[in-house]
C-alpha positions as CSV (number, residue, x, y, z in Angstrom):
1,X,-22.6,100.8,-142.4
2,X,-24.0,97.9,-140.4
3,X,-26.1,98.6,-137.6
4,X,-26.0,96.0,-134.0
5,X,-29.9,96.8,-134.2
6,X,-29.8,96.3,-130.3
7,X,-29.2,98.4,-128.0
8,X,-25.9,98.6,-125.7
9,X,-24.8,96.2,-122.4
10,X,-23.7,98.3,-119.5
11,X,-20.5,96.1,-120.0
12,X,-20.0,97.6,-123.5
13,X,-20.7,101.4,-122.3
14,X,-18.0,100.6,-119.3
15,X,-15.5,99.0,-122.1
16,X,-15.6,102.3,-123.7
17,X,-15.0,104.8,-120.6
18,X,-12.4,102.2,-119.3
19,X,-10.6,102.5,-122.8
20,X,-10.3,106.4,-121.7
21,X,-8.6,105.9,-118.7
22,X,-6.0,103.9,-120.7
23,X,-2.9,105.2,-121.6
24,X,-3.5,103.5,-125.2
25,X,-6.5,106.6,-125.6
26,X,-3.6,109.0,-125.3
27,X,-4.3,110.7,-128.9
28,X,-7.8,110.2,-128.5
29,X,-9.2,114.2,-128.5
30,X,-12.5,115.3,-129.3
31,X,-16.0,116.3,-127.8
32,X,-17.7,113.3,-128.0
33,X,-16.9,109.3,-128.4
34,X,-19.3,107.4,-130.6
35,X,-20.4,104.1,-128.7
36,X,-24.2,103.6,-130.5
37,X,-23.7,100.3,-132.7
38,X,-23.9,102.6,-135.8
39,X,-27.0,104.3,-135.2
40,X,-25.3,107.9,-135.8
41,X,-25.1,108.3,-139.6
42,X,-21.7,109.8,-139.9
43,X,-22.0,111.1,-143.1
44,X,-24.0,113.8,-141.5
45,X,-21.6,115.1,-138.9
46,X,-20.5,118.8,-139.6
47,X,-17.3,118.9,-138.2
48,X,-16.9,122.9,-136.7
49,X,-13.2,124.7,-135.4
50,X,-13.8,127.6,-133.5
């Protein structure tokens, strides 16, 4: 994984919520969307259905 080591621009933040409002993020579902530069390690994630 490579890590920005920075933190975000507003810009990039908006890019992302703007991307929502898109009918391209149609099949986008989920709690949470991931906009760190890498910082989350995914490989700890528990992924839960209740």
């Amino acid at each position: 994984m490579v890590l920005l080591s920075r933190f975000a621009e507003p810009e990039e933040i908006g890019e992302a919520i703007a991307f929502l409002c898109l009918p391209a993020s149609d099949y986008v579902n989920g709690p949470e969307l991931c906009v760190d530069g890498g910082q989350v390690p995914i490989d700890n994630w528990k992924y839960r259905y209740d």
